[in-house]
VOGU-3710 file (C-alpha; in Angstrom, 3 decimals, decimal comma):
1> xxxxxxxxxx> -1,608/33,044/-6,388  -4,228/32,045/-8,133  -1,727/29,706/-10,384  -0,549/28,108/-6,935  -4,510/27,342/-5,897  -5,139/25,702/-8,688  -2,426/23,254/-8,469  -2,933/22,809/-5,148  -6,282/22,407/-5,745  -5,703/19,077/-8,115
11> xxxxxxxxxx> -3,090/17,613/-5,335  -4,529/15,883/-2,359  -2,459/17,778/-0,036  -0,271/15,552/2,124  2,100/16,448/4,957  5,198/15,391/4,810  8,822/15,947/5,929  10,620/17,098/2,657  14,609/16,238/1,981  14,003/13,771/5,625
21> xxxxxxxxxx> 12,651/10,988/3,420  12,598/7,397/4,777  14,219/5,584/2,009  14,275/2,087/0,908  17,750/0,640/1,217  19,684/-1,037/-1,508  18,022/-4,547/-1,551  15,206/-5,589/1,389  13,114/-2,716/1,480  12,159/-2,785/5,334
31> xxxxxxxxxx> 13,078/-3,872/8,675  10,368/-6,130/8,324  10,977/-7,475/5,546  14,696/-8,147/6,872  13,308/-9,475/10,140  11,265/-11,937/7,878  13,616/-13,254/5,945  16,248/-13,411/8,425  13,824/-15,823/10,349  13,129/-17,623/7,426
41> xxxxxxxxxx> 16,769/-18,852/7,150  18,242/-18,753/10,603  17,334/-22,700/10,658  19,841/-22,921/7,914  23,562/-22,439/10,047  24,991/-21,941/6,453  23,392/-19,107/5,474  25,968/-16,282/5,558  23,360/-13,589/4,266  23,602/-11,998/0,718
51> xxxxxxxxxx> 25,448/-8,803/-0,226  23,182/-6,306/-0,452  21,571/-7,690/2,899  25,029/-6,368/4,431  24,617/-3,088/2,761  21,157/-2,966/3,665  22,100/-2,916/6,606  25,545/-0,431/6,109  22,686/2,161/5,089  20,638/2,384/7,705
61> xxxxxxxxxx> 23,171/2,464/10,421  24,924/5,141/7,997  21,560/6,833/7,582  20,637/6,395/11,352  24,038/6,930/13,139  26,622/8,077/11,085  29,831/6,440/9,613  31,046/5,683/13,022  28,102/2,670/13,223  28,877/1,036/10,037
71> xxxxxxxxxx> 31,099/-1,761/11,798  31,352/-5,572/10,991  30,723/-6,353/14,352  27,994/-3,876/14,909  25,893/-4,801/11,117  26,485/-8,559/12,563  24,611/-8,123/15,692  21,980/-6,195/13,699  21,550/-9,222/11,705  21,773/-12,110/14,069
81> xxxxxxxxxx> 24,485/-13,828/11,779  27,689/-14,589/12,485  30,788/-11,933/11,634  32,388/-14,382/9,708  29,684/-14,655/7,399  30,473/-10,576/6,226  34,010/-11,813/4,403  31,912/-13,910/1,841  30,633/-10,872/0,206  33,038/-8,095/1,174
91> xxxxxxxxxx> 37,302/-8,209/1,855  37,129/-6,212/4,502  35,556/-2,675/6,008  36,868/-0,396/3,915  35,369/-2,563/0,805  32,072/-2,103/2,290  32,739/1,524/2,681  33,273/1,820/-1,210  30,265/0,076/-1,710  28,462/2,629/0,703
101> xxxxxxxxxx> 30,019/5,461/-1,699  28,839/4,050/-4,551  25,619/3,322/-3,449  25,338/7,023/-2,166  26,723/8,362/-6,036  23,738/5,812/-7,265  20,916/7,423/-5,653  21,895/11,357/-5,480  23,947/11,922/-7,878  22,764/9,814/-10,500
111> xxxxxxxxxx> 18,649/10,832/-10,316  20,173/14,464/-10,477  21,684/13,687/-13,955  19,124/11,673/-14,880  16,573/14,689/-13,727  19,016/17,340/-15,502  19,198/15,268/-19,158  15,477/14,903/-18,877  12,941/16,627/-22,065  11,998/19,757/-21,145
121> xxxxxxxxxx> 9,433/22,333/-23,357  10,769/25,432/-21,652  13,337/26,747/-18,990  11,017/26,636/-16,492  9,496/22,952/-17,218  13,850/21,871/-17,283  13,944/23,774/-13,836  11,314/21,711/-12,659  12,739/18,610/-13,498  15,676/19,187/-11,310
131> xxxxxxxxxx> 13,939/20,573/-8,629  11,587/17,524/-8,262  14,338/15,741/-8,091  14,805/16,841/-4,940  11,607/17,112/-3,705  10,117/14,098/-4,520  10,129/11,070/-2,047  11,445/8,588/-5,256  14,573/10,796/-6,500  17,468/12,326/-5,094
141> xxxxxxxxxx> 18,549/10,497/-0,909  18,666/13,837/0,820  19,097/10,792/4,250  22,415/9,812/2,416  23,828/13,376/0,807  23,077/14,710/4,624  25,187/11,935/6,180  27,831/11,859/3,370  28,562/15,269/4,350  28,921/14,184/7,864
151> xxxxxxxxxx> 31,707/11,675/6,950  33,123/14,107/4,855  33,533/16,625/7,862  35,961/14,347/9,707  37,978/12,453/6,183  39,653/14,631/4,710  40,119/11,623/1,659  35,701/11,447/1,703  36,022/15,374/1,474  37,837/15,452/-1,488
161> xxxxxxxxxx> 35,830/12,851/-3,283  32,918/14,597/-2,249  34,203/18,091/-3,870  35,116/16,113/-7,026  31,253/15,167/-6,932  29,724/18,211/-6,560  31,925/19,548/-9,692  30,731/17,181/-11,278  27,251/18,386/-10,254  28,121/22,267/-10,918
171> xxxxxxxxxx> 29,442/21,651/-14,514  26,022/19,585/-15,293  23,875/22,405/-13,709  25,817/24,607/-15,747  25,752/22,753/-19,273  22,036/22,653/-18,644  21,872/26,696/-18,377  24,388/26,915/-21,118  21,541/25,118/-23,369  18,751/27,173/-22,460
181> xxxxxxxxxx> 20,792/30,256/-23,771  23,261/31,660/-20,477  26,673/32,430/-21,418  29,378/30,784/-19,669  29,872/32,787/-16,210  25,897/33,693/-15,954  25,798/29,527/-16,373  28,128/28,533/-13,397  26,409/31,517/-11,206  22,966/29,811/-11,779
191> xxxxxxxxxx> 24,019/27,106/-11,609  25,904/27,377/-8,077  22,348/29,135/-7,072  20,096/26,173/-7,703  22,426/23,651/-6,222  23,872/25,388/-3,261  20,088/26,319/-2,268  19,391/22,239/-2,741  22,193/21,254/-1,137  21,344/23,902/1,739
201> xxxxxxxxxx> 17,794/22,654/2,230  19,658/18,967/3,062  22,339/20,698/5,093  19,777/22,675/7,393  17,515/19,733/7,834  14,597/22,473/6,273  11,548/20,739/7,650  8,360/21,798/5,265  4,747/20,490/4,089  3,802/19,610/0,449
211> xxxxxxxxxx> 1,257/22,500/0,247  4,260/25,028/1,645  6,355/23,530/-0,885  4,942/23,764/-4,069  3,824/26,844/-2,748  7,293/28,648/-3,086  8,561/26,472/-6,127  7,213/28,601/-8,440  9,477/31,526/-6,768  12,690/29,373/-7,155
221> xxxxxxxxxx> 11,679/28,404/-10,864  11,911/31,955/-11,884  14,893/33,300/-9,893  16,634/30,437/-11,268  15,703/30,895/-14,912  13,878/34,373/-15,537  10,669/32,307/-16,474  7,744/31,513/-14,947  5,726/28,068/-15,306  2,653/27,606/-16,423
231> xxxxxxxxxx> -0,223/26,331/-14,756  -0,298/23,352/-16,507  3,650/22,620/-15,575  2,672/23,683/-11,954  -0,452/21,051/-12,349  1,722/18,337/-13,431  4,450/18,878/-11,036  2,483/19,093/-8,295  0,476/15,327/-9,363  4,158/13,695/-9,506
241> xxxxxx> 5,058/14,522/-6,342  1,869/13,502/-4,434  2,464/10,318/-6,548  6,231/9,877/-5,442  5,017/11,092/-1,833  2,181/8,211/-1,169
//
């Protein structure tokens, strides 16, 4: 306990929504900032928008709505620019689609790797890593993985893509326990632990504070690896995700 108070006690302790993080789309970062530049060149007739201002605008009807909203005819509307103008930067729906999936693989599954490949001085420091990842408000799109899901529920095409992706996950997980010393089943089980429990937290919509949070991470860290971290790795943990949070 005392461990947890004095991380806590070097965090300004915010609350905030975890794994329901507003995040900034592909390109424009804000509605605003949209609005503002879409009445900057609405003068110009020509101006067909850019690419990632259609994808922009893909995500956040994905994000907000589901699959279901991310229509030509409804992202033009959103826009105020002609449905024509969607054809200069995409062939058709189903390209923009891909580019949704991609952009999804780009900002889940990617930060995951990134946070699983990342230096680490102990098992409990490398099981920090990957469970900031999730936590904090700059890594892994818990808005996107929960809505991904969603699509996946009624494709059965999205739903196999998706279960190619989480393998992916799993066997990454499990390479990382497989370093620190697990043998090969005791890898995948720990593996399937961390992740389903992640993956859970996104599925549930688990609404909890920073301070309840890093609270309990100290828990996970040593069911998931036998090891408990330090103060210092609790300390340092807890400073990144203030920072990522603010």
């Amino acid at each position: 306990m005392l461990l947890l108070q004095n991380a806590i006690s070097k965090c300004t302790v915010v609350s905030i929504l975890l794994f329901s993080v507003t995040r900034t789309p592909a390109g424009i970062g804000s509605n605003k900032e949209r609005t503002q530049v879409r009445e900057e060149t609405t003068q110009d007739s020509g101006w067909r928008g850019s690419r990632n201002f259609w994808l922009d605008a893909a995500y956040e009807a994905f994000v907000g709505k589901g699959i279901e909203a991310v229509k030509i005819a409804n992202l033009a509307k959103e826009l105020k620019i002609a449905r024509t103008s969607f054809y200069w930067h995409f062939k058709d729906r189903n390209a923009l689609l891909d580019a949704l999936w991609e952009l999804w693989s780009q900002r889940t599954t990617v930060p995951l790797l990134r946070a699983i490949e990342a230096e680490s001085d102990s098992a409990a420091h490398a099981m920090l890593n990957v469970i900031g990842c999730f936590v904090g408000a700059d890594g892994f799109d818990s808005q996107m993985e929960f809505a991904i899901r969603g699509w996946a529920l009624a494709d059965p095409v999205i739903l196999d893509r998706l279960r190619q992706e989480d393998e992916m996950r799993l066997e990454a997980l499990a390479s990382l326990f497989r370093q620190l010393g697990k043998g090969e089943l005791e890898a995948d089980v720990r593996a399937r632990n961390l992740y389903l429990v992640q993956i859970g937290y996104i599925s549930m919509q688990v609404r909890e504070t920073l301070e309840t949070r890093i609270d309990r991470v100290p828990h996970y860290v040593e069911i998931f690896s036998d090891e408990k971290p330090t103060s210092e790795e609790m300390n340092v943990f807890c400073r990144q995700m203030v920072a990522a949070a603010i």
